[in-house]
DSSP file (Angstrom, degrees, kcal/mol; ACC not computed):
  #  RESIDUE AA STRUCTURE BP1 BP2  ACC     N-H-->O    O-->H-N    N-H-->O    O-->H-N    TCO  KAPPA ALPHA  PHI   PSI    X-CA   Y-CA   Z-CA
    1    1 A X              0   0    0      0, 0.0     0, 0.0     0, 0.0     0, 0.0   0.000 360.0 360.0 360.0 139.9    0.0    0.0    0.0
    2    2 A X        -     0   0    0      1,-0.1     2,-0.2     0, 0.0     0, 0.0  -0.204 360.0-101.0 -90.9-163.7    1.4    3.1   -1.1
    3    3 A X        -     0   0    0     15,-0.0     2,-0.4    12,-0.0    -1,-0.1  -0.540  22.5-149.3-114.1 157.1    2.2    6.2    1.7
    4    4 A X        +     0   0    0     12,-0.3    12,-2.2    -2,-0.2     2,-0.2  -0.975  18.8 172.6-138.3 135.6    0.4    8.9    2.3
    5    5 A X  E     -A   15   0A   0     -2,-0.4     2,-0.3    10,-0.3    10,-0.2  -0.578  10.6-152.9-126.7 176.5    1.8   12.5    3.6
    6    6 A X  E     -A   14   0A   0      8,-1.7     8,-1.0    -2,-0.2     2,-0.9  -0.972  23.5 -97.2-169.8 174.7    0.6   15.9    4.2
    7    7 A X  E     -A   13   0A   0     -2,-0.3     6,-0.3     6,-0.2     4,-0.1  -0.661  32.7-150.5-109.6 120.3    1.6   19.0    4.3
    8    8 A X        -     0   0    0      4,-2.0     3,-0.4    -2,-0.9    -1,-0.1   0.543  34.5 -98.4 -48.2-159.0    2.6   20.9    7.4
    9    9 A X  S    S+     0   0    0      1,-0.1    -1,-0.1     2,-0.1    -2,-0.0   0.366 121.6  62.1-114.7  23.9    2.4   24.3    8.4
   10   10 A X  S    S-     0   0    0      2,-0.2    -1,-0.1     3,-0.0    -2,-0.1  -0.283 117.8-110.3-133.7  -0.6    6.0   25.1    7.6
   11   11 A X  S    S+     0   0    0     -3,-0.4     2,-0.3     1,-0.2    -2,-0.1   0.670  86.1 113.2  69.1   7.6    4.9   24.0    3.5
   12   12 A X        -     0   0    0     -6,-0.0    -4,-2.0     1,-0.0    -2,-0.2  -0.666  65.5-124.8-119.4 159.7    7.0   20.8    3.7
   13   13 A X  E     -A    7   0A   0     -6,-0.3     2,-0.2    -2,-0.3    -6,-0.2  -0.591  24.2-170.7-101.7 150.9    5.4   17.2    3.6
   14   14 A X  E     -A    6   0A   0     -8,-1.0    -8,-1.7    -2,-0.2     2,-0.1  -0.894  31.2 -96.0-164.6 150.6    5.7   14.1    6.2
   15   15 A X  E     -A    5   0A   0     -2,-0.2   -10,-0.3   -10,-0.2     2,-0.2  -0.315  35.3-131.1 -49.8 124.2    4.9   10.9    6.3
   16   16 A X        -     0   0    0    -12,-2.2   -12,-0.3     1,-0.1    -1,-0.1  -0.670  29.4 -99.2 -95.9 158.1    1.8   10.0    8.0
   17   17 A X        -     0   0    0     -2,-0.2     2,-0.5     1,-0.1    -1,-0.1  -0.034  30.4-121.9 -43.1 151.3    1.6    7.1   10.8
   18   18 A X        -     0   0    0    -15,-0.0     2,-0.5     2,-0.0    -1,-0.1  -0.847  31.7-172.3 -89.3 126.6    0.3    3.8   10.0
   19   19 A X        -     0   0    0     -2,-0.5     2,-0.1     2,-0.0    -2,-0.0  -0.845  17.3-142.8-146.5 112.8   -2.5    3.0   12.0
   20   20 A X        -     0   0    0     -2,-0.5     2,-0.3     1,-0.1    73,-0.1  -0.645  18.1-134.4 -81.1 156.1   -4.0   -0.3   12.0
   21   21 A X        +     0   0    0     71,-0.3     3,-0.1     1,-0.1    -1,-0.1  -0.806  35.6 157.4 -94.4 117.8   -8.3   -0.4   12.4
   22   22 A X        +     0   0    0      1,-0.3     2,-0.5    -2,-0.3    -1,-0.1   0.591  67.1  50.2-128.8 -13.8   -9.6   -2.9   14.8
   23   23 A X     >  -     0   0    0      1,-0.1     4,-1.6     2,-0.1     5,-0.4  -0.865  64.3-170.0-127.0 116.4  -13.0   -1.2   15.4
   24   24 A X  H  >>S+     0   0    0     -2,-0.5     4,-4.1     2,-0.2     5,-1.8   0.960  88.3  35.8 -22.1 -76.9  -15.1   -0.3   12.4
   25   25 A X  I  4>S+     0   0    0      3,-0.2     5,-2.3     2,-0.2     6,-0.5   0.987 117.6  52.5 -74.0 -43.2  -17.6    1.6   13.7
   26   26 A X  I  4>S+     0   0    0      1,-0.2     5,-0.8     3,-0.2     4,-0.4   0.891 123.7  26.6 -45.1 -82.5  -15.3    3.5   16.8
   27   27 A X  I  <5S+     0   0    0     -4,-1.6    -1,-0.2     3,-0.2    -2,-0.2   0.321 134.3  22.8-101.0  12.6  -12.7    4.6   14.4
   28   28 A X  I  X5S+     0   0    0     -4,-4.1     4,-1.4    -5,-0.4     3,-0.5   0.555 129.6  42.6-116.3 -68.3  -13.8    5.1   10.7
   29   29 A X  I  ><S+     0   0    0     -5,-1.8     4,-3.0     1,-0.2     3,-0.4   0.883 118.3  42.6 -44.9 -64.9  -17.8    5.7   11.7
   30   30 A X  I  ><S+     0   0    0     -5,-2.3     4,-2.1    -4,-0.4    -1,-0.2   0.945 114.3  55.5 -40.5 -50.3  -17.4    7.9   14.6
   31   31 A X  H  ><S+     0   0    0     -5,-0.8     4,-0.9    -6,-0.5    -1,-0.2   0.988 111.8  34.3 -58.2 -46.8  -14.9    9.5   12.9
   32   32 A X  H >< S+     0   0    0     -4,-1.4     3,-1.4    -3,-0.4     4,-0.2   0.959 107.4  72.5 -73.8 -53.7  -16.7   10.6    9.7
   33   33 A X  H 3< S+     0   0    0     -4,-3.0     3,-0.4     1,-0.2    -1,-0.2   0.869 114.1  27.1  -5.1 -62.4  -19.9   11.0   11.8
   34   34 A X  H 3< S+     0   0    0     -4,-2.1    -1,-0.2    -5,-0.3    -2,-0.2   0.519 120.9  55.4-107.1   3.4  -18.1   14.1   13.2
   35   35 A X    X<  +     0   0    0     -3,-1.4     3,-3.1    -4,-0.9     4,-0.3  -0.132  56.2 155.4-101.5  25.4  -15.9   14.9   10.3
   36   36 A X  G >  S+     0   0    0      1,-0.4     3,-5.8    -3,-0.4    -1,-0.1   0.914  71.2  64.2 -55.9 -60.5  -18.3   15.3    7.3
   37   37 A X  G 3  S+     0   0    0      1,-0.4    -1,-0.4    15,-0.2     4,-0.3   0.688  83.2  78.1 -53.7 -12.3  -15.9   17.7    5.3
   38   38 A X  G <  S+     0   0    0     -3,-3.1    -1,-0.4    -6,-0.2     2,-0.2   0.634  75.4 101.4 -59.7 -16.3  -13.1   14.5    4.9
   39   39 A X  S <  S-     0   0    0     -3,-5.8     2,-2.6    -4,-0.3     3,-0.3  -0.567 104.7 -99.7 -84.4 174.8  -15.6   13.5    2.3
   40   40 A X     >  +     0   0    0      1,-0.2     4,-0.8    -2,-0.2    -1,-0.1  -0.206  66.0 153.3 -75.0  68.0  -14.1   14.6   -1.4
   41   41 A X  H >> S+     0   0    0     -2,-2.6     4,-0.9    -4,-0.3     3,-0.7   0.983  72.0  39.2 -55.6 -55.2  -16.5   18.0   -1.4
   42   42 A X  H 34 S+     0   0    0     -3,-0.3    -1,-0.1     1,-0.2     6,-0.1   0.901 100.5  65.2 -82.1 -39.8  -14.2   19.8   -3.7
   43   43 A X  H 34 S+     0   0    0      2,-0.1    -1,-0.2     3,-0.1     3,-0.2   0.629 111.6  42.2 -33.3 -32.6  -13.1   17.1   -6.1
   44   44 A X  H << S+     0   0    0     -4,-0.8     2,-0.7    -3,-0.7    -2,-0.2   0.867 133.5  19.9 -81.7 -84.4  -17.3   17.2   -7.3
   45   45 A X     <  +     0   0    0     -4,-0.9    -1,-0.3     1,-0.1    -2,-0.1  -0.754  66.5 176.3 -66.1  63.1  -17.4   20.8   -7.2
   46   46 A X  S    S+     0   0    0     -2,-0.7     3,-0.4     1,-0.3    -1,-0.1   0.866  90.0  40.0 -70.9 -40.9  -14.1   23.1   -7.4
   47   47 A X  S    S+     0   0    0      1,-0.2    -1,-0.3    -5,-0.0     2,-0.1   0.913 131.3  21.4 -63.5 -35.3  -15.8   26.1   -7.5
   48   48 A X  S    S-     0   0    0     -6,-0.1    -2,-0.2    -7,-0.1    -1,-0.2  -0.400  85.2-149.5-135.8  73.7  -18.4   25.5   -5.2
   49   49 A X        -     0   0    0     -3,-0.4    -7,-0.2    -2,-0.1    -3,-0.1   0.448  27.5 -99.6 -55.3 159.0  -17.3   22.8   -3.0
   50   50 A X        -     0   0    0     -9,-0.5     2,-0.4   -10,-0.1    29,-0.1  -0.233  28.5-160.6 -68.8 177.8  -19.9   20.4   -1.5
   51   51 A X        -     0   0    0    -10,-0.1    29,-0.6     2,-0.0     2,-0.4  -0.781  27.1-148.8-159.4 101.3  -21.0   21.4    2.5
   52   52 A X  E     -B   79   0B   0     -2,-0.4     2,-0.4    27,-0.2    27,-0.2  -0.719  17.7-163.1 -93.3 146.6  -22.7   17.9    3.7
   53   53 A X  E     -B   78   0B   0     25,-3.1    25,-1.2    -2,-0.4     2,-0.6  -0.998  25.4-122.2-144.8 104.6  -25.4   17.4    6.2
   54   54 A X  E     -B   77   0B   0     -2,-0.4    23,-0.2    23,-0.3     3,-0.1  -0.615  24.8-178.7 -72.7 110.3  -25.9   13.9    7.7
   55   55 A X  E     -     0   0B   0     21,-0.9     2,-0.3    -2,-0.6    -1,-0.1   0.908  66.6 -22.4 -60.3 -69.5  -29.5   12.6    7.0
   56   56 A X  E     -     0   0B   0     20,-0.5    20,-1.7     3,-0.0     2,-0.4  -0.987  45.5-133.8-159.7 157.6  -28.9    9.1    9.1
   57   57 A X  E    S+B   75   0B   0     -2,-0.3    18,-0.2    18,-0.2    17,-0.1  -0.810  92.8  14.6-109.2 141.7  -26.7    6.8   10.2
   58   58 A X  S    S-     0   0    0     16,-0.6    16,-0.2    -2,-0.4    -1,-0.1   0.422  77.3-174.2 104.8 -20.4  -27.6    3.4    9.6
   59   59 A X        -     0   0    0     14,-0.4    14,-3.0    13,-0.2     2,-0.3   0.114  19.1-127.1 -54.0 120.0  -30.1    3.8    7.2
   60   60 A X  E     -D   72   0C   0     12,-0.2     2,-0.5    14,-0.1    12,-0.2  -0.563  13.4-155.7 -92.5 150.8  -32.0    0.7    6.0
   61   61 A X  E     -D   71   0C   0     10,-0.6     9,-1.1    -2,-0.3    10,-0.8  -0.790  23.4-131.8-114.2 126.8  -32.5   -0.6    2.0
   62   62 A X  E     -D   69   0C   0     -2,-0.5     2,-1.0     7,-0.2     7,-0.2  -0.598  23.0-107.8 -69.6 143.7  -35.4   -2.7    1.5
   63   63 A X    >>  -     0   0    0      5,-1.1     4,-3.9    -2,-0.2     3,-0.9  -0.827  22.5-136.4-102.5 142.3  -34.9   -5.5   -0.2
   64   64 A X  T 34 S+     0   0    0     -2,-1.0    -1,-0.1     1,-0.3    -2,-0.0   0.730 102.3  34.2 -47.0 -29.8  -36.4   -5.4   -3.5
   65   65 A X  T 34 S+     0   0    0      3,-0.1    -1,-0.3     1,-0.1    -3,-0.0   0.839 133.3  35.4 -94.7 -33.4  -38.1   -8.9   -3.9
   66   66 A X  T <4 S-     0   0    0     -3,-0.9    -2,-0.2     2,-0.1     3,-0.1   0.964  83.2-146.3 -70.0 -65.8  -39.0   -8.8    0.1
   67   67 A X     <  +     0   0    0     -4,-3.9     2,-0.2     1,-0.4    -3,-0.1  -0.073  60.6 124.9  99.0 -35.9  -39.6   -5.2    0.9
   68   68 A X  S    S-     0   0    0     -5,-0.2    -5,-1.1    -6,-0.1     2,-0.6  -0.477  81.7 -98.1 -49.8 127.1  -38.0   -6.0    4.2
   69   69 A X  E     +D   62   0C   0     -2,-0.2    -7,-0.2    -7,-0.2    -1,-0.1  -0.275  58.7 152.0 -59.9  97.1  -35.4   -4.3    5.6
   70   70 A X  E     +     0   0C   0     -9,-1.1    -1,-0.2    -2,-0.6    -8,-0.1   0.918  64.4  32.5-107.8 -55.1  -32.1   -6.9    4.5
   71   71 A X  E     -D   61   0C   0    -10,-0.8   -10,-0.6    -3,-0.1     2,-0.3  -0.151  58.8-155.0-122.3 160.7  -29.4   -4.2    4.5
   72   72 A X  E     -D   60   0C   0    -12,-0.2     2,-0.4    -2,-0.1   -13,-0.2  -0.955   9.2-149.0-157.0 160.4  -28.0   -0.9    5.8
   73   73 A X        -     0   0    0    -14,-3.0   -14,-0.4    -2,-0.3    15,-0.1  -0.912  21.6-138.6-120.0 142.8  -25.8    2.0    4.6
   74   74 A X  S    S+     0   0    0     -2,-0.4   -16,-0.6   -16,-0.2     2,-0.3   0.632  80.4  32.4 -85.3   9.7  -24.0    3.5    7.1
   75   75 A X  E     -BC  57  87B   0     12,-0.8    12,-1.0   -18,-0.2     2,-0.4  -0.954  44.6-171.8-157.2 143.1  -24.4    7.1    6.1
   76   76 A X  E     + C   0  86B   0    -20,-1.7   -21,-0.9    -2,-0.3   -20,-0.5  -0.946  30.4 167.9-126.4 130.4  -27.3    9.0    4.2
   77   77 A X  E     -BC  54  85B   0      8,-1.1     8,-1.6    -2,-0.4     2,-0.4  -0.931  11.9-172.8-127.2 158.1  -25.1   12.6    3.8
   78   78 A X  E     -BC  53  84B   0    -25,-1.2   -25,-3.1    -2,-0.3     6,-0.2  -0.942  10.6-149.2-142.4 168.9  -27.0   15.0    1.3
   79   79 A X  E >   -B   52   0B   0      4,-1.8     3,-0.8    -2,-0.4   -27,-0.2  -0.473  43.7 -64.6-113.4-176.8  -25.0   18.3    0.2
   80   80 A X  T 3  S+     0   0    0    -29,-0.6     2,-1.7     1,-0.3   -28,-0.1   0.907 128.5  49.2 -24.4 -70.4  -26.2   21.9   -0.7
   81   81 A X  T 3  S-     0   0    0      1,-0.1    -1,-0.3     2,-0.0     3,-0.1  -0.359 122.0-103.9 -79.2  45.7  -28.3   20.8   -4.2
   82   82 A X    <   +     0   0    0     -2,-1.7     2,-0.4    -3,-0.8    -2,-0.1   0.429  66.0 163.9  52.6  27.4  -29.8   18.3   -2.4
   83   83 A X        -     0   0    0      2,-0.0    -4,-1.8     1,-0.0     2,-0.3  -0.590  33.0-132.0 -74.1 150.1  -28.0   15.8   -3.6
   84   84 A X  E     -C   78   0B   0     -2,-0.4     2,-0.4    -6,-0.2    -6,-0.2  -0.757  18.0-166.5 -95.2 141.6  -28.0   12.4   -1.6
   85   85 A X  E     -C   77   0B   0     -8,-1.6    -8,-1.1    -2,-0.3     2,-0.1  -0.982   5.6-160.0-124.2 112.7  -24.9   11.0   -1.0
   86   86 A X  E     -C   76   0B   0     -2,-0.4     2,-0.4   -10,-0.2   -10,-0.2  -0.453  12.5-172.6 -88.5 161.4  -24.7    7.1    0.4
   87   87 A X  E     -C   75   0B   0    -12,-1.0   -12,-0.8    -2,-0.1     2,-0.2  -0.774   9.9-166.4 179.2 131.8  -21.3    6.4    2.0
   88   88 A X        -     0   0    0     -2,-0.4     2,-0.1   -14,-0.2    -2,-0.0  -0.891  21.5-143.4-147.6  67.8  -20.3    2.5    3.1
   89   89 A X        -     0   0    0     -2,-0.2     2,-0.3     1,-0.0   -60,-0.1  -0.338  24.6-173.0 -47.5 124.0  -17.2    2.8    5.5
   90   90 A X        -     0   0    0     -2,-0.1     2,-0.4   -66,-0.0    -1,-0.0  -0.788  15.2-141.9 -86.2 152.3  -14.8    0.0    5.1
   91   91 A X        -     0   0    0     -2,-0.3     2,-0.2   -69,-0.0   -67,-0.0  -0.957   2.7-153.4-127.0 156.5  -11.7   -1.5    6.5
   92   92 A X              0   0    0     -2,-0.4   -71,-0.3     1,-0.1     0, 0.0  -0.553 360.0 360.0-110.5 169.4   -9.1   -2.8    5.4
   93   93 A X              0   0    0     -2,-0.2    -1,-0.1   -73,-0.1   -73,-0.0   0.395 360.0 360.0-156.2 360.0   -7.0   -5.4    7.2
């Protein structure tokens, strides 16, 4: 996996830590939960970068042939233009 840096407040770059995930929902949900603006806002939008607002956590999909609730997405986000944004944290291991 390749590295990932950032840039300081001196304009120079470093390495970031390696940090293994051993609880899902404590350190990627929780995180994003309270972090909305780590999603890619400006990357859709460069002029007018996205500003997200968390709908639900959790949020359950019917399943189509059932109608019963089989699934969940862990985030319903929608942005300014009302777009809805679904967001599925993962980890990697």
């Amino acid at each position: 996996m390749p590295n990932i840096y950032v840039v300081n407040e001196t304009g120079t770059t470093e390495e970031m830590e390696r940090v293994r995930c051993k609880d899902e929902t404590r350190e990627l949900q929780d995180i994003l939960r309270h972090n909305s603006g780590l999603l890619a806002g400006d990357q859709i939008d460069p002029e007018e970068p996205c500003r997200w607002m968390l709908i639900k956590r959790e949020m359950p999909v019917p399943d189509p042939s059932t109608g019963s609730n089989r699934w969940s997405i862990d985030f319903l986000f929608v942005y300014q233009k009302a777009m809805p944004t679904f967001d599925e944290c993962k980890r990697f291991s």
